[in-house]
C-alpha positions as CSV (number, residue, x, y, z in Angstrom):
1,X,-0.9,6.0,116.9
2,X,0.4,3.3,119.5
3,X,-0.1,-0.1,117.3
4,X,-0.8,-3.1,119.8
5,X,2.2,-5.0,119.1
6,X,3.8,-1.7,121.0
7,X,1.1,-1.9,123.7
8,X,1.6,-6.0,124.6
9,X,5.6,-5.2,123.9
10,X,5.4,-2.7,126.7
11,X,3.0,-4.6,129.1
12,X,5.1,-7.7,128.5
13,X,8.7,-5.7,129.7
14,X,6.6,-4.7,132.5
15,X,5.5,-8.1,133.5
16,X,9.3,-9.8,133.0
17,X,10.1,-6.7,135.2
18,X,7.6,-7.9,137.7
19,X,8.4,-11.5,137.7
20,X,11.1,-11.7,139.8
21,X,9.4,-9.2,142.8
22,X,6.1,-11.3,142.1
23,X,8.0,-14.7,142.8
24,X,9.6,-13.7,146.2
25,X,6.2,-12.1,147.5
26,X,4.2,-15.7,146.3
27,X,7.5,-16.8,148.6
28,X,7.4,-15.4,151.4
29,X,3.6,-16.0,151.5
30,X,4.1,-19.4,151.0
31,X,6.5,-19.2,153.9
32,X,4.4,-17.1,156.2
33,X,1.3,-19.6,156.0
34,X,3.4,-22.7,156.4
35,X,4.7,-21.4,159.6
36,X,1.3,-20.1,160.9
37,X,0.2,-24.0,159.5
38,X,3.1,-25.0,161.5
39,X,2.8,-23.2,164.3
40,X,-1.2,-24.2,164.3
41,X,-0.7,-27.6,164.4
42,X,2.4,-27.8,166.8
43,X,0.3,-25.7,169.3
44,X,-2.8,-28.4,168.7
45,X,0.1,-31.4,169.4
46,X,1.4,-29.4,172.7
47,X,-2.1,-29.0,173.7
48,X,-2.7,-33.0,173.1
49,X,0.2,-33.7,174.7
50,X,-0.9,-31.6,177.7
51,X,-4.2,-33.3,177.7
52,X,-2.9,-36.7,177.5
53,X,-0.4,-36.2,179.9
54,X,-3.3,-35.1,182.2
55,X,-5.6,-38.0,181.8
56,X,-2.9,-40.2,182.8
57,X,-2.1,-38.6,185.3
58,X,-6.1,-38.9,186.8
59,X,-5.6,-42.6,186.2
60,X,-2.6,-42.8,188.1
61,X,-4.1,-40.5,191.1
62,X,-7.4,-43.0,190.9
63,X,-4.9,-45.7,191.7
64,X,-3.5,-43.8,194.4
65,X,-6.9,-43.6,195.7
66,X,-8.0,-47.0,195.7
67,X,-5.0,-48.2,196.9
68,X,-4.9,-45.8,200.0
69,X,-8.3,-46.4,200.7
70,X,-7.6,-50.5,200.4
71,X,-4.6,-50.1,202.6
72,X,-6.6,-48.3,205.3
73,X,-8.9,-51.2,205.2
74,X,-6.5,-53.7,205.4
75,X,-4.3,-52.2,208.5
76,X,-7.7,-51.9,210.1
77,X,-8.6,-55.8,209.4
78,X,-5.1,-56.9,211.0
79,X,-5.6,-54.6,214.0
80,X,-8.8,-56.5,214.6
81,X,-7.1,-59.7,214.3
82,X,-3.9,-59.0,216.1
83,X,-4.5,-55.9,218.0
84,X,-0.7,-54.8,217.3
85,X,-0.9,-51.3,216.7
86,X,2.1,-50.9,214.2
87,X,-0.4,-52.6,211.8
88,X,-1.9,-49.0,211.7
89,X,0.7,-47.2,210.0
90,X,-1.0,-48.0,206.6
91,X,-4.0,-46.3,208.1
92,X,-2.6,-43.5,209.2
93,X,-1.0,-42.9,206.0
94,X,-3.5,-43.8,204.4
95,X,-6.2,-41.5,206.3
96,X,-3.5,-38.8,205.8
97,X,-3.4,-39.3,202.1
98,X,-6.7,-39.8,200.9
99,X,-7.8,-36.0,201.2
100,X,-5.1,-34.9,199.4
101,X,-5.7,-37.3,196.4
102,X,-9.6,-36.3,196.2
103,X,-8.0,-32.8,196.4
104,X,-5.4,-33.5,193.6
105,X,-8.1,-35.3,191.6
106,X,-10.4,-32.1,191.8
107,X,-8.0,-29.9,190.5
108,X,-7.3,-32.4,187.6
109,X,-10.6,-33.2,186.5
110,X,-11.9,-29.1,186.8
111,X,-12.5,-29.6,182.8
112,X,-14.6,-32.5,183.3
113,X,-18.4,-31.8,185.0
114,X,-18.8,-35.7,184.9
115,X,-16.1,-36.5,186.6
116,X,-16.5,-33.3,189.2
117,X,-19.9,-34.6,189.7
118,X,-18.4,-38.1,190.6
119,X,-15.6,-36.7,192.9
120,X,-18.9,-34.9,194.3
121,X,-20.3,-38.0,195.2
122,X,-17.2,-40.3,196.0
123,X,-16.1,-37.5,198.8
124,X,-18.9,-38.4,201.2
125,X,-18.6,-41.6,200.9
126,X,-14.9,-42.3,201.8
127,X,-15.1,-39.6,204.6
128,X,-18.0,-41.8,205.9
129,X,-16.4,-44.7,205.4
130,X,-12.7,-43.6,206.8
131,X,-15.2,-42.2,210.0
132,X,-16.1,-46.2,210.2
133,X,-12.7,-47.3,210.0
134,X,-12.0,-44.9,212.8
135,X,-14.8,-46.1,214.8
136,X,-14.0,-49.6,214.4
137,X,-10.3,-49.4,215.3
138,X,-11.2,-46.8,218.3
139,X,-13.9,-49.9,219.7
140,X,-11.2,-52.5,219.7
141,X,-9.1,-50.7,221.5
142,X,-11.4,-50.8,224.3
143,X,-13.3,-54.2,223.6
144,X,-12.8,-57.6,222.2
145,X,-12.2,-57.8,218.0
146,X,-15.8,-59.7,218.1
147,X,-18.7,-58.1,218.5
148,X,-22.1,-57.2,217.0
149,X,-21.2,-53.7,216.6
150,X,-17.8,-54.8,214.6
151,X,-19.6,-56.9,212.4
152,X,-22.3,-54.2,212.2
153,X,-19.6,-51.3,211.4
154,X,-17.8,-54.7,209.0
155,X,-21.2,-54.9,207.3
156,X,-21.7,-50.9,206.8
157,X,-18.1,-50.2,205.6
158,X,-17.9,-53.0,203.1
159,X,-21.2,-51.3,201.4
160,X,-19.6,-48.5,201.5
161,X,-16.3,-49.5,199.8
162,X,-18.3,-51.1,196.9
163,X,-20.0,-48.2,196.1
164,X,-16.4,-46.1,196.6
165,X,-14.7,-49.0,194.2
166,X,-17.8,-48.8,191.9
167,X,-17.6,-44.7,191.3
168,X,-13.5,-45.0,191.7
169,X,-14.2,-47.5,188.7
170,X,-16.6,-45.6,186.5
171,X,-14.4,-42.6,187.0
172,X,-11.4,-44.9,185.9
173,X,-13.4,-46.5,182.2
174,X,-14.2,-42.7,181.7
175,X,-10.7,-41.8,182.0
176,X,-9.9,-44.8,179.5
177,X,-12.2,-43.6,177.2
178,X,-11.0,-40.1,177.5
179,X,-7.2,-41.6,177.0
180,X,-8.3,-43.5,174.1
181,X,-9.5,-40.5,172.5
182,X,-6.5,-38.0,172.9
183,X,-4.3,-41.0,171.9
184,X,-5.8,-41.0,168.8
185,X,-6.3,-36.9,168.2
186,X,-2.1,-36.8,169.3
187,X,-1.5,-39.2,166.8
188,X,-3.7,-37.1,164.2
189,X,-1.9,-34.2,165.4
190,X,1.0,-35.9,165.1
191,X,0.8,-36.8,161.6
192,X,-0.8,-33.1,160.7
193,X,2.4,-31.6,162.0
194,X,4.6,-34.1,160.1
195,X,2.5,-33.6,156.8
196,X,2.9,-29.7,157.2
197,X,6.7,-30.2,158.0
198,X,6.8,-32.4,154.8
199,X,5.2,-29.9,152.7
200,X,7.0,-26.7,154.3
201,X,10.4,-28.8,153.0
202,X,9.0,-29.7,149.4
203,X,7.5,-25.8,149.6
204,X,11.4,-24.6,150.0
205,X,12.7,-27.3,148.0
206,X,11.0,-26.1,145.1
207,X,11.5,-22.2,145.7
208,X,15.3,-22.7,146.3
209,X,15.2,-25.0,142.9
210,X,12.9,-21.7,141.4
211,X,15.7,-19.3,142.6
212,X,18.5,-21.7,141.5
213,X,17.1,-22.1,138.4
214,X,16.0,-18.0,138.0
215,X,20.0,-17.6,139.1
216,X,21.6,-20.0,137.0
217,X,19.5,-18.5,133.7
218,X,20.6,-15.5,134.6
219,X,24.0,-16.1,135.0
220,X,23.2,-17.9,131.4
221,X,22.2,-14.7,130.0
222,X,25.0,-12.8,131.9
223,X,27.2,-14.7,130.3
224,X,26.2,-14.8,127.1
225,X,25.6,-10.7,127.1
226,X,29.3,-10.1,128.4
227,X,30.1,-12.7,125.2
228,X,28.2,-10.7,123.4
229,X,29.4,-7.4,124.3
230,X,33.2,-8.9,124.0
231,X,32.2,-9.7,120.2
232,X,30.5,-5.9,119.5
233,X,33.4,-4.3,120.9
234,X,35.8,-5.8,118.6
235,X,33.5,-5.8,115.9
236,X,33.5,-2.5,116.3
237,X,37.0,-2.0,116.4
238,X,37.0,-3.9,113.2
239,X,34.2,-1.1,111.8
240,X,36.0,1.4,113.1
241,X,39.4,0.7,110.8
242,X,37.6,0.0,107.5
243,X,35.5,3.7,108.3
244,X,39.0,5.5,108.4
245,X,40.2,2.9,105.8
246,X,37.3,4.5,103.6
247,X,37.7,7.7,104.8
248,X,41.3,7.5,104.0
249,X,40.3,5.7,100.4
250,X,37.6,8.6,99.9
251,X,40.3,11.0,101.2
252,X,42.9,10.1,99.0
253,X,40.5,9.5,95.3
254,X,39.0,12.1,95.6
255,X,39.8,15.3,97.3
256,X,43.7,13.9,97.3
257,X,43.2,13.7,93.6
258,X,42.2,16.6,93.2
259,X,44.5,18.7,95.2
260,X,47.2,16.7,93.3
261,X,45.8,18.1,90.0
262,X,45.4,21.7,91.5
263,X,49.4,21.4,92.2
264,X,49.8,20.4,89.2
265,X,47.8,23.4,87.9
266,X,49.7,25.5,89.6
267,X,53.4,24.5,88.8
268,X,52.1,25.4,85.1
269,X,51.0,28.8,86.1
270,X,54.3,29.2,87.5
271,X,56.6,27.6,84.8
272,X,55.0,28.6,81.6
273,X,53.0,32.0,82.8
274,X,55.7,34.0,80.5
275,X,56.3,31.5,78.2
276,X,52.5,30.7,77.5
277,X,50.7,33.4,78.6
278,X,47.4,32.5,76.5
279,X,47.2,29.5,78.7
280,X,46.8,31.1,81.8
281,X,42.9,31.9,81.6
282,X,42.7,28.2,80.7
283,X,44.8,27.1,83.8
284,X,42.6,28.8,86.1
285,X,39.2,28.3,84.5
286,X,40.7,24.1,85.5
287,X,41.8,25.3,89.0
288,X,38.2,26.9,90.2
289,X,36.5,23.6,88.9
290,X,39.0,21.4,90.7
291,X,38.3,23.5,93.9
292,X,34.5,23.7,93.9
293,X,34.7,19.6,93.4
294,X,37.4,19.4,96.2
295,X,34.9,21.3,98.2
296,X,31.5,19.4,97.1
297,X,33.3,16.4,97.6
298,X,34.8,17.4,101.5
299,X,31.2,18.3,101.9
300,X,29.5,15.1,100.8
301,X,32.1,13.3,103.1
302,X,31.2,15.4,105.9
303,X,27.5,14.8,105.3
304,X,27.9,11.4,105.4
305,X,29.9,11.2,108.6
306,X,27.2,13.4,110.0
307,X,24.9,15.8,108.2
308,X,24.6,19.1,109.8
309,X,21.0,18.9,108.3
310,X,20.1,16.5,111.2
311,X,21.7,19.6,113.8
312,X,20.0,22.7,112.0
313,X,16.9,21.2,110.5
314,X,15.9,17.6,112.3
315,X,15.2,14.0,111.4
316,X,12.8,15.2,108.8
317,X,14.9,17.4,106.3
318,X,18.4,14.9,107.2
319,X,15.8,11.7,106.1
320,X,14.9,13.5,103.1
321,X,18.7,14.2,102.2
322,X,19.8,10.9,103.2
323,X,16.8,9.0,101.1
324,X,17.7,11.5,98.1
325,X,21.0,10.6,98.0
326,X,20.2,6.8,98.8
327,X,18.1,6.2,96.0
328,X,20.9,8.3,93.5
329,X,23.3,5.9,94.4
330,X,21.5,2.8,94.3
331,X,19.0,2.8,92.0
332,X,16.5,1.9,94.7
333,X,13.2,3.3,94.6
334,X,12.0,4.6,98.2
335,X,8.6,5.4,99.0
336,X,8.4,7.8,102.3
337,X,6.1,8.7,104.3
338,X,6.6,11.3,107.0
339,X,3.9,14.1,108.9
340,X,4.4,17.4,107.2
341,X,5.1,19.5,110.2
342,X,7.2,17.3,112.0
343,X,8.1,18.6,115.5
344,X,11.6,18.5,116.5
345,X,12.9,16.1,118.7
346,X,15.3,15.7,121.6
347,X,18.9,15.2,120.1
348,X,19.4,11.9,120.5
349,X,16.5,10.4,119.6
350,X,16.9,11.8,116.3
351,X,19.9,10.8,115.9
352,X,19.3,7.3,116.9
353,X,16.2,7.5,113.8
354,X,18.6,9.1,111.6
355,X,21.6,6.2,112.4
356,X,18.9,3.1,112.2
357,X,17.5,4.8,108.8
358,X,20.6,4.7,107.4
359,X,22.0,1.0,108.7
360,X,18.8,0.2,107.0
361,X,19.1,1.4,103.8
362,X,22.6,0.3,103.8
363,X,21.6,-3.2,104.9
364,X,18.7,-3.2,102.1
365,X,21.3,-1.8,98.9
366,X,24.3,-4.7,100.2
367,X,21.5,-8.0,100.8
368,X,17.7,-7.7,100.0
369,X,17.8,-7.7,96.5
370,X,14.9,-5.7,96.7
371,X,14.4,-2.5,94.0
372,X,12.2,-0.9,96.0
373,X,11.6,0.1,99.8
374,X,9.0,1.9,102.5
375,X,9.7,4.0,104.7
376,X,7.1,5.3,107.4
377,X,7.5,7.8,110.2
378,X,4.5,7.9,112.5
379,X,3.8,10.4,115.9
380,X,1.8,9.6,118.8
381,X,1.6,11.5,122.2
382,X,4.9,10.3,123.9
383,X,6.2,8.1,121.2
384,X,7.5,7.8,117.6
385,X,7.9,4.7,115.3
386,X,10.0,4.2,112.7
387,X,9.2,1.6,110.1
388,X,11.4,0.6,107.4
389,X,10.4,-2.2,105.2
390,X,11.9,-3.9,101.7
391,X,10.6,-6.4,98.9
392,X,13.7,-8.5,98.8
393,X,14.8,-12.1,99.8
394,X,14.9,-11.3,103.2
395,X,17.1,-12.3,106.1
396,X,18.2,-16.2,106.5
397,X,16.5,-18.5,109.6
398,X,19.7,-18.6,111.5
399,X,20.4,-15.0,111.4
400,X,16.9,-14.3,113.0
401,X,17.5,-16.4,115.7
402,X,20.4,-14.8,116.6
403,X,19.0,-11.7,116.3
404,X,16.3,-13.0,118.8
405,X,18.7,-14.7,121.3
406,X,21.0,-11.5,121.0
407,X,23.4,-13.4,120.0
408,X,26.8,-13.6,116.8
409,X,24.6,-10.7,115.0
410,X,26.2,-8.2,113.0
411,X,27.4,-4.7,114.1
412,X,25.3,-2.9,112.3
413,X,21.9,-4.9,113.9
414,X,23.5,-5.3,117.6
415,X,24.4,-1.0,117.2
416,X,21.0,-0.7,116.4
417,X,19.8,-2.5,119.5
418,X,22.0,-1.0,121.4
419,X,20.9,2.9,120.8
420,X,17.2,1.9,120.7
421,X,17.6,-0.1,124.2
422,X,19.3,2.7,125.7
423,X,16.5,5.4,125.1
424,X,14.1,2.9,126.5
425,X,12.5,1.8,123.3
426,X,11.8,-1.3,121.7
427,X,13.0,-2.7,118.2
428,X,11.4,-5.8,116.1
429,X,12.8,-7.3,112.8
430,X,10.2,-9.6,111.2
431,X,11.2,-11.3,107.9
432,X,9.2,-13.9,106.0
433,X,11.5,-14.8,102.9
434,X,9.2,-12.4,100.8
435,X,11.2,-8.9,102.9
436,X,12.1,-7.5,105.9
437,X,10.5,-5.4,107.6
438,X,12.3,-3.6,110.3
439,X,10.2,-1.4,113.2
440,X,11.8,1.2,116.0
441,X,9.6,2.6,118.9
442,X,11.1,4.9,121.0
443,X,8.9,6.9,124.0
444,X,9.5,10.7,123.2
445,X,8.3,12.9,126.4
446,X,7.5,16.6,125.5
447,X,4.9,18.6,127.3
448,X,2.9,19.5,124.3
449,X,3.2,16.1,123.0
450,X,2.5,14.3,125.8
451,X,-0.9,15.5,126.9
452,X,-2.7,14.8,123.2
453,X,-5.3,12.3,123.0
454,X,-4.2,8.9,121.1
455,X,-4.7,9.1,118.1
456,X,-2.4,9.8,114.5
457,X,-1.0,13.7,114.9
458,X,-1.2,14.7,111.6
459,X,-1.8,13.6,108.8
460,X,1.2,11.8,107.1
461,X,3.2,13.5,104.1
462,X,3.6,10.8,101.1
463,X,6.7,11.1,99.1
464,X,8.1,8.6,96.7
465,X,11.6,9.3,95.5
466,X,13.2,7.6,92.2
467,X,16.1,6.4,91.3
């Protein structure tokens, strides 16, 4: 059955799987709305730009205006007065100019019905009163500068101006108004686009920092894994020569012994056999029982290196040997707990069971202390957890952490890690100063297997094995 510290293990390897492509799309979000914020508000300062620029522009043009229209008048009051027609230029010009500024200021003011309405009115007026200007200037040509239709066409155009000045004047305070106003939106705008500018740099600031930082624990971890690794390798190396050290020992007290003793055996057959013949039956009776141990003890070597039970039976039957022998040795009493019709397993995984079973049980004889153990197999669709817990003293603090960090552990835990991690599986070691308890889950993908409901297999096959 999957236990829930397997459950949150797996969902929280998924979610530090996740992390990194979950960062870089909360990224490039962040990025894609600041530069649609950006691009907002420096579309909203162009435009206030634009509109400023415009209303300035009908100020300038109502200057224009007014001053044309003022210079017509004036080159008309000196050509009464002097009746030197050069004074007319500014007239001319003037009457020349005048159109095209009410044209100019039309086309300006088309998003403005106020001030369209006021060109509407102001048009009429100066044409009328350019058509008295006219008038006047065409009468003195042909009459004295005095005269009651000069002061009545003086009379009619002054009215007139006033009430061009007056509209030329309200259109201007509009304008102000207006000028006012987009000086103050452009400076809003202004300050939006600089407090989106602002925020877009802390915004990459703070992700470059993020992907520093991500990077540089990385590189941390990096570097303390290749450390790591560098260590296990000659760690094992290390392991390596005391196993053929032991081998060699094993080799040589044992089997070498007894091959020694055979020889021996032999040269006797072969000096005294007609000399002694009533010791020959004796002599061989010796031999046979120095071969059969030669032989069990070749075997029990070879069992150890590698059990051909775990080949030709499976975990269960190569547990149960391993255990049997275990607890011989030791004196340990092992409780296990296995299902009864265990179904075999891919190749490896077994043998990753069978190699953490037995680091275990050499790790609880050499420093728990503890005179008795657990062992518990258990089967779920798609996985299979391997518990192994003792009674001791348990494993120091600083060991733990090490453990955790990954970090100066021993062979025997770092190998452990290693074959679980590589079969995609997870290992824990808990230990509370009252034992250790040490748990493997490994995902095991077989069609049958795989399609059960979750739940316990079968039930579980208790076996306690003495000392």
């Amino acid at each position: 059955m999957k236990s829930k510290t397997d459950t949150s293990g797996s969902i929280a390897r998924r979610s530090g799987q996740q992390v990194p492509w979950l960062g870089f799309c909360v990224a490039v979000v962040i990025l894609v709305l600041i530069a649609l914020a950006a691009d907002d508000v420096t579309t909203r300062l162009e435009d206030s730009q634009y509109w400023l620029n415009q209303t300035q522009e009908v100020e300038q043009e109502l200057g224009r205006l007014r001053g044309d229209l003022l210079a017509a008048e004036s080159a008309r009051l000196l050509y009464l007065i002097t009746g030197n027609e050069t004074r007319l230029n500014s007239y001319y010009s003037g009457a020349q100019r005048i159109p095209e500024d009410l044209d100019l200021l039309k086309n300006l003011t088309a998003d403005n019905p106020i001030e369209q309405q006021r060109l509407a009115e102001l048009r009429p007026i100066i044409n009328q009163r350019m058509g008295l200007l006219k008038e006047s200037i065409e009468l003195r040509k042909v009459g004295p500068p005095h005269s009651d239709k000069q002061d009545e066409l003086t009379i009619t155009g002054t009215a007139l101006s006033n009430q061009a000045m007056d509209i030329v004047q309200n259109m201007r305070d509009s304008e102000d108004n207006l000028l006012k106003q987009r000086e103050s939106l452009s400076r809003h705008t202004y300050g939006s686009v600089r407090l989106v500018l602002a925020i877009a740099f802390c915004a990459v600031v703070i992700i470059f920092a993020g992907s520093f930082r991500r990077l540089w624990v990385e590189l941390h971890e990096r570097r303390q894994a290749e450390e790591a690794v560098r260590k296990l390798n000659g760690r094992i190396l290390q392991v390596q020569d005391e196993e053929r050290r032991k081998v060699a020992r094993e080799l040589h007290d044992s089997i070498g012994q007894v091959l020694a003793a055979l020889k021996m055996n032999l040269s006797l057959l072969d000096g005294n056999l007609r000399e002694h013949p009533e010791q020959q039956d004796q002599l061989l009776i010796e031999s046979r029982k120095l071969i059969d141990q030669g032989i069990s003890e070749a075997r029990t070597l070879s069992h150890l290196l590698h059990p051909p039970l775990l080949d030709e039976m499976g975990f269960a039957s190569a547990a149960r040997w391993l255990v049997d022998g275990f607890s011989g040795r030791s004196n340990i009493q092992v409780h296990l707990e296995m299902p009864p019709d265990l179904y075999r397993m891919p190749g490896e995984i077994e043998l990753t069971l069978f190699r953490v079973l037995q680091e275990s049980l050499t790790n609880i004889h050499r420093h728990s202390g503890s005179s008795t153990a657990d062992i518990l197999l258990e089967r779920a669709p798609g996985r299979v957890m391997l518990t192994v817990r003792d009674y001791g003293k348990g494993i120091p603090p600083a060991v733990m952490e090490k453990f955790r960090r990954n970090a100066g552990i021993g062979v025997g835990l770092a190998g452990m890690r290693e074959r679980v991690n590589e079969l995609g599986g997870r290992i824990e070691l808990r230990s509370e100063g009252s034992g250790t308890m040490l748990q493997v889950n490994l995902p095991v993908l077989e069609g049958k297997e795989a399609d059960e409901a979750p739940g316990p297999s079968v039930p579980l096959e208790t076996e306690t094995i003495q000392p």
